[in-house]
N, C-alpha and C positions, 0 to 999 in steps of 0.2 A: 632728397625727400620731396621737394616742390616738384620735379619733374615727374616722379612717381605719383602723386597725389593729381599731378595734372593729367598723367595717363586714366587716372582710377573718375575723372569726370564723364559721368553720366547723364545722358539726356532725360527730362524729366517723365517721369514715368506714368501710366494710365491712368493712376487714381490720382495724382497731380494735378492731371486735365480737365478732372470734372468732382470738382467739388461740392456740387451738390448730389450728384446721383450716386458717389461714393457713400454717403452716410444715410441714403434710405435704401442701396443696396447693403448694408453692412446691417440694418434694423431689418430688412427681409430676411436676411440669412440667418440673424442669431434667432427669427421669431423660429423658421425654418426649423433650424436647429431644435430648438423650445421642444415644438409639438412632436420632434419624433425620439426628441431623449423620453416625452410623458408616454410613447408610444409604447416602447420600450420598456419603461417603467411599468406600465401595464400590463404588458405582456409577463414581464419577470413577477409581477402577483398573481397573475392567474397560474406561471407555472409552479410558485409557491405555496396556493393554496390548492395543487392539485396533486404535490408531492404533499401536504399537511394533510388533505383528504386521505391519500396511500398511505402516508406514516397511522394516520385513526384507523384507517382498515388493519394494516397491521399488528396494532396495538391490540386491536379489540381482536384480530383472531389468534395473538399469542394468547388474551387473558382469556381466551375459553379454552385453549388446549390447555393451557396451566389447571385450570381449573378441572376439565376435563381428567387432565392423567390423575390431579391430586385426586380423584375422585375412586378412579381403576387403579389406585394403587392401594387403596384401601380397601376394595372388591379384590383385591389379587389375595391381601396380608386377609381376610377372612375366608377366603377359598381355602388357604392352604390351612387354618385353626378349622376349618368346620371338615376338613378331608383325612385330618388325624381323630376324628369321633365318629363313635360308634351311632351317636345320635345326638343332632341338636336338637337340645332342650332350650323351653324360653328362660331359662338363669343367666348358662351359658352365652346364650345371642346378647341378649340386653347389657349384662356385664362388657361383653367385648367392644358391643356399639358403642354405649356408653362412655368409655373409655375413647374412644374415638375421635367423639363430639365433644371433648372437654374444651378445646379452643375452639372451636366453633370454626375447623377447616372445612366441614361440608358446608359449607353454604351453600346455596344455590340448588342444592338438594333437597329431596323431601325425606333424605334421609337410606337408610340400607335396609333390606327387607331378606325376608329367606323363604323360598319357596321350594317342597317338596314335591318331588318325581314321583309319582302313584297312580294304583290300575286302579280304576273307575272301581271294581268289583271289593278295593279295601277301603273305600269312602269312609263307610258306615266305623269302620274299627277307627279310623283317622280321627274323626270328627269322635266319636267318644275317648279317644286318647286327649284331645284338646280340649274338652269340656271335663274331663276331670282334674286336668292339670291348670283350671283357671280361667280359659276362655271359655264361659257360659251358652255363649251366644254363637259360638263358634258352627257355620255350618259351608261347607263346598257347595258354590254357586258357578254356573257356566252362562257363558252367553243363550239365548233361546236361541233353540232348533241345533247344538250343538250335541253329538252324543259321541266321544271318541274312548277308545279303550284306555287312552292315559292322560292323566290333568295334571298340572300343575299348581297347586292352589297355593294362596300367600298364606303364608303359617304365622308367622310374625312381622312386624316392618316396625322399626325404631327412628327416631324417639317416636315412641305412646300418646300419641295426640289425638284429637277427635276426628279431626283431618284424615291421617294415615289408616284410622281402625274402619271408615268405608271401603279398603282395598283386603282386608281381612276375609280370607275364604277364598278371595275369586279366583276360578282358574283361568291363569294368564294363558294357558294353551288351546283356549277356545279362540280366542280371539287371530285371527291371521298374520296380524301384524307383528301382534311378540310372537307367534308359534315361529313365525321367518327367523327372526330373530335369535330366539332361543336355540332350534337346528344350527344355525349357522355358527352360533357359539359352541355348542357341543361338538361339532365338527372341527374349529380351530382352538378349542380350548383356551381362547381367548378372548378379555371385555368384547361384547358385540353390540354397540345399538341397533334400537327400533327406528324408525320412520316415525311419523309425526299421529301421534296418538292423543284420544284425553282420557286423562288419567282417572281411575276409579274415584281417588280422593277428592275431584272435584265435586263429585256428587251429579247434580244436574247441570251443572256447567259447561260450556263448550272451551275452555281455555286449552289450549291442545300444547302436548309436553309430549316427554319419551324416556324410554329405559333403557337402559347399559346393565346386559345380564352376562355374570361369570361363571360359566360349568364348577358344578363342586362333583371330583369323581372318586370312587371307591375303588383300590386299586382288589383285583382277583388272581393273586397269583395263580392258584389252583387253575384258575379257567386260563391264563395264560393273558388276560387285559383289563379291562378296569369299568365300572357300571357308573351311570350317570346317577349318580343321588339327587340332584337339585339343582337349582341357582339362589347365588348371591348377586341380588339385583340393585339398582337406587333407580327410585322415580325422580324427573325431572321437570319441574313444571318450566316453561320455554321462556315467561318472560322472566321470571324469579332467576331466573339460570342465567340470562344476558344483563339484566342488573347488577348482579353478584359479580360479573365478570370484568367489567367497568363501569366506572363512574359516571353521570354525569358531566364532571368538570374536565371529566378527559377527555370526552368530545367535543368541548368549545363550540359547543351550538350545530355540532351535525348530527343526523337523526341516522340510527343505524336497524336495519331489519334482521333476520337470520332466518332463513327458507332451509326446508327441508327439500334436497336436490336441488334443481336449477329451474325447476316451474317456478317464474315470476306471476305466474296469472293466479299460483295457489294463493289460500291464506297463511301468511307468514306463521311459523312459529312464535317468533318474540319480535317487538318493534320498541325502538324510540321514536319520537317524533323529533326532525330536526326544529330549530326554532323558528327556520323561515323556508318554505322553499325553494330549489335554487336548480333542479333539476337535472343535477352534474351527480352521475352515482358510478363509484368504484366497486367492483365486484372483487370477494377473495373466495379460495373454495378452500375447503376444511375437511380434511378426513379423521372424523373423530369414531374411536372403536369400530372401524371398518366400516362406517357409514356414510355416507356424502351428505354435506351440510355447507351452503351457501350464507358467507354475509355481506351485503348489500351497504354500505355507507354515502349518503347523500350530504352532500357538503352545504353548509346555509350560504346562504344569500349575501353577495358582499357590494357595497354601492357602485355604480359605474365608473366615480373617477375618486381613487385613494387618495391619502391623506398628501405624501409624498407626491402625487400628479400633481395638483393642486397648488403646492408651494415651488411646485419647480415649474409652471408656467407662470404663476406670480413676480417667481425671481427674473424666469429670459425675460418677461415685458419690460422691466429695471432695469436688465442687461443692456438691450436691445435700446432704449431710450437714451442709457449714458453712453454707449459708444456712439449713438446717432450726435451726441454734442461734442463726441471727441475725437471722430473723425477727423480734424483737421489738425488737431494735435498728432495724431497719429503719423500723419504722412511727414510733418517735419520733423519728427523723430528718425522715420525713417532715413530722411537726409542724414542725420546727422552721423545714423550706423553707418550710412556705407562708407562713411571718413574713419568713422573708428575701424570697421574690416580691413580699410585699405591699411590701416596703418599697422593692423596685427599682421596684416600678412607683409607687411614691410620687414617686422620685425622677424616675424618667423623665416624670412627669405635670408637674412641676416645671421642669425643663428645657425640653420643650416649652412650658409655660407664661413663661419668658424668652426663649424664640426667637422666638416670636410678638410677645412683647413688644417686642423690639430691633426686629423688621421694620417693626411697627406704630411705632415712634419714629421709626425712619429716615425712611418716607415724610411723616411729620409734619415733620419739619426741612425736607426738600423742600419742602412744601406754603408751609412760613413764608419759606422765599428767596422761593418765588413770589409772597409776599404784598408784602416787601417790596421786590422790583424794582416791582410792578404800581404802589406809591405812589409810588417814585420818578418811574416812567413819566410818571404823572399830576402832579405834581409838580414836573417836570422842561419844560421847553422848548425846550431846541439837541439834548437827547439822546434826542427821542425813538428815533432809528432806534436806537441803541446798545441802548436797553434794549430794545429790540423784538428785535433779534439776542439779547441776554441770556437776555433771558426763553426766549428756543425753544431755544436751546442748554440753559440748562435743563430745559427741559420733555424734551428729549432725554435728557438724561443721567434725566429720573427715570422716563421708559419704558423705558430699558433698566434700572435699578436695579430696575424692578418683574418684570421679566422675570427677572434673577437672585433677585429674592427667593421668586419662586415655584418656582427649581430648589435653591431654599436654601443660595444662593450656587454654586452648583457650575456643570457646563460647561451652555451655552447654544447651541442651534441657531441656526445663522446667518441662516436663512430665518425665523425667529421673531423676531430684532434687524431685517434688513431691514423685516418688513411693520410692526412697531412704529413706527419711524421713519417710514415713508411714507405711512402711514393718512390724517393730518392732510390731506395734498398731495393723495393719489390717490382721495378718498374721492370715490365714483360716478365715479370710471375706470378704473377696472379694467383695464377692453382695452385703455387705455395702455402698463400697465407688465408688461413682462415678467421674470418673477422664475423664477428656471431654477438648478436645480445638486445637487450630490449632499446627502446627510446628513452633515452637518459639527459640531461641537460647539466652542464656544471656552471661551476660559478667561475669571473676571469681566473682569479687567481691560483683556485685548486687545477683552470684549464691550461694553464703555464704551468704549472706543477708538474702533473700528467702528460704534457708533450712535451717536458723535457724527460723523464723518466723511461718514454717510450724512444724515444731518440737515442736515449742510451744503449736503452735492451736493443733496438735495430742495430745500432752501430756496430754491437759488438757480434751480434746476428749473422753481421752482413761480415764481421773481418774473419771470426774464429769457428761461428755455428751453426745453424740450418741453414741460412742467408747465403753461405758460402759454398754451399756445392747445390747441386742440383735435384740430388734428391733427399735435400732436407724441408720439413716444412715446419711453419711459425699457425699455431692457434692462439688467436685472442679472444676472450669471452667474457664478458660480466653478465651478471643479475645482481635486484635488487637484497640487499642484505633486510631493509626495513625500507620506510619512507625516506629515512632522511642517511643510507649509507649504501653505497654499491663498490660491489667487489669486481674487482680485474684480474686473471687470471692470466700469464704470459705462458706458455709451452712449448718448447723446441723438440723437434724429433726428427730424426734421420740425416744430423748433420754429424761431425766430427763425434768424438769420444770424449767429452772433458774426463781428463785425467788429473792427479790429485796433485798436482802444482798450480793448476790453473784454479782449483778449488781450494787452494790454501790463498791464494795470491788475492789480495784486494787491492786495485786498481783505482783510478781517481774516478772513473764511472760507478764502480763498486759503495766509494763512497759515497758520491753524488747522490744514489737514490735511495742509502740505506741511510743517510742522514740529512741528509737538507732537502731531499722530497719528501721522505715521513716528517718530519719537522715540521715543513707546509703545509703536508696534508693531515696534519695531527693523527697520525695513525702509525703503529709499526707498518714497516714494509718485508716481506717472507721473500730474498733472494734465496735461490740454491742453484748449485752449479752440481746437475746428480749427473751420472754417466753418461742418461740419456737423450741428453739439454739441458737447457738454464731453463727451471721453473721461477717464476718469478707472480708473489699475489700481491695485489693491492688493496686496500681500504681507502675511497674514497667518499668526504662528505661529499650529500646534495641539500645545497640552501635553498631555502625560498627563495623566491623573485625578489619579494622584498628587501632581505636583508643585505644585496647587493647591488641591487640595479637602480643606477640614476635615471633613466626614464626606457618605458617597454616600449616594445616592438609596436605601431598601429593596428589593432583588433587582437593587440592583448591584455 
């Protein structure tokens, strides 16, 4: 050991030499360190508050299309009650709305309205149909300078507020913006938004909103198609409609807009104001009822160095200062590792030097049974065959011992105990045998099990059955049964006949595997001796690494 520890003397090394410049380079490097872990840090907030901004864009354009569909599914479920009547009456509508509105899922709404499909020339009848039935005041109003053969006038809009009864009369088909609208619905028969309108109900106000109008159609068999009666509409005022759709608290202080189309120079439909501005804005686009709708998310303002920067340049300065005092601690430490290295790898040189040693004895003990069967053999006169079976079952067990000793006892590929074992038999025939199946590992013991098993079946291969003439040949094959069981299949074919002496006859190889390898390998073992070869299946476990191996392979 002294002379090894004296080889393991090393000349004193650089930071040894300068002990002062050692520990104000060690305080530059961890400050070093410091500023670019806070750099870092920073950088991973900015791209967390810019995945938080996307997750708020997100959020807010699921809760308008939520909102949204909740709103056209309601327009859909009154399309289809006002398409089975002869005529909507105000009982009718209000009743249904009504019903509607009981949990107060339109919000956001100004609620559902119905407007009737009429030729300019049945005004007069219209408007005294509604002033007899209750609306007094009731009269069809157009935009000025408008005079088209067909209107649309709002006949009812629920709930009955002083708000909603300013949109009362007017026909929505003067105006450009719903007439798009309205066509475009009638043509897909489906919810269609307007573009960015103000709403009647505002009165004098410029607050700009929109409509979501559903064709209601009267089907004609007789004519062979169906007549547009009307729309079931809901007005939407823009900012009432992005309130309703989230919170406040859901934004955590970012300010959100909603554009009608992708003109950012227009005035927005609805706006938050974020609580600071920060000038960082995520854009989502939104197709609601076939309309294009932009919303805009501007993220608030967040200080230049977080909370986290902050405490993690406080800590490197502390860092940085006590290693600056323990720099010289440090290097004598280091002395003192390379005595403890030198001495693990003494030991470790050691141990590998008795591992080899053990493998190297084992096969030696092998070699000496082999010595002493071979005198016996020789020696011997009624027993030759016995020792002849001995010695190769031997020989068997010490190909496969050599096979474990080169995984250093641990698991053993089963295609590697197969060719071990067969070599002797199959050597220059190859295209005999076929050896086929996945990557399998066994444990030692079930892999001594296994090459002595196959050593049998070759033996008797090579004296009575395929093995022995030329055109027989041997298939070996497994797969996995489960994780923890694979099967082996033995097949002979195109050797000898076994005939029904040789299939009554059990043999001391017979026994060997049908009782002391299934034994081992805790499994029946399926020998048969049919006409057309010895089939022959096995059930072997596969254990984990764990459950048998005293230490693994490096980089396992």
């Amino acid at each position: 050991m002294e002379k090894l520890l004296a080889q393991k003397k090393l000349a004193p090394r650089w930071y040894e030499r300068f002990p002062r410049a050692v520990p104000i380079g060690i305080f530059v490097l961890t400050m070093t360190i410091t500023l670019l872990s806070v750099f870092a840090i920073e950088r991973a907030e900015a791209q967390r508050q810019t995945a938080q901004v996307a997750q708020t864009a997100q959020a807010v354009a699921a809760g308008l299309e939520r909102r949204f569909n909740a709103n056209s599914a309601y327009l859909r479920s009154s399309a289809a009650l006002f398409a089975t009547q002869k005529l909507v009456e105000a009982p009718l509508f209000r009743t249904f709305v009504r019903q509607l509105q009981l949990d107060g899922r339109l919000a956001g709404s100004d609620g559902i309205g119905w407007a009737l499909r009429i030729n300019r020339a049945d005004i007069p009848t219209v408007e005294a149909v509604m002033r007899k039935g209750g609306a007094a005041d009731f009269a069809v109003r157009s935009l000025p300078g408008t005079a088209r053969p067909t209107v649309v006038p709002v006949m009812f809009l629920e709930p009955d507020s002083e708000r909603n009864r300013r949109a009362i009369g007017f026909d929505m088909y003067s105006d450009p913006v719903r007439r798009q609208a309205m066509n475009r619905a009638e043509q897909t028969g489906q919810p269609t938004a307007t573009g960015k309108v103000v709403l009647q109900q505002e009165g004098d106000g410029e607050a700009p909103g929109f409509l979501v109008y559903m064709p209601v159609f009267t089907l004609q068999p007789d004519a062979g198609g169906r007549r547009l009666r009307g729309f079931v509409y809901s007005p939407f005022n823009g900012q009432s409609f992005l309130e309703s759709a989230i919170g406040r608290d859901q934004l955590q202080g970012a300010g959100v807009r909603l554009f009608d189309g992708d003109d950012r120079a227009a005035q927005p439909l609805a706006a938050i104001a974020p609580e600071e501005i920060s000038g960082r804005v995520v854009r989502r686009p939104l197709d609601l009822a076939g309309h294009d709708f932009v919303v805009e998310i501007e993220a608030p303002a967040f200080p230049p160095l977080s909370a986290m920067s902050a405490l993690t340049l406080m800590f490197g300065l502390l860092a940085a200062t006590l290693l600056l005092l323990l720099a010289r601690l440090l290097t004598q430490q280091a002395v003192e590792d390379r005595i403890a290295l030198a001495w693990f790898e003494q030991q470790s040189s050691i141990r590998n030097s008795l591992t080899r040693e053990l493998n190297h004895r084992v096969k030696n003990t092998l070699a000496n049974v082999l010595s002493i069967i071979a005198m016996t053999r020789r020696r011997a006169t009624g027993l030759a065959d016995f020792a002849d079976s001995l010695e190769g079952r031997i020989r068997a067990l010490s190909a496969t011992h050599d096979l474990l000793t080169q995984s250093d006892w641990g698991a053993t590929p089963v295609a590697n105990i197969i060719r071990a074992e067969l070599t002797p038999y199959a050597q220059g025939l190859h295209r005999h045998v076929e050896i086929c199946g996945p990557d399998v590992e066994l444990a030692p013991n079930d892999a001594l099990s296994l090459g002595l098993a196959m050593h049998e079946l070759a033996t008797n291969a090579a004296k009575y059955g395929a093995l022995s003439v030329e055109s027989g040949r041997v298939s070996i094959r497994w797969e996995m049964v489960d994780d923890r069981l694979v099967r082996i299949e033995w097949t002979e074919q195109g050797g000898p006949v076994v005939d029904d002496d040789v299939r009554r006859k059990r043999g001391f190889g017979t026994e060997l595997i049908e009782k002391i390898v299934a034994h081992e390998l805790r499994s029946p073992v399926d020998l048969r001796f049919e006409p057309a070869g010895v089939r022959c299946t096995l059930l072997v476990p596969v254990r984990r690494r764990g459950d048998f191996a005293m230490r693994q392979r490096p980089g396992r």
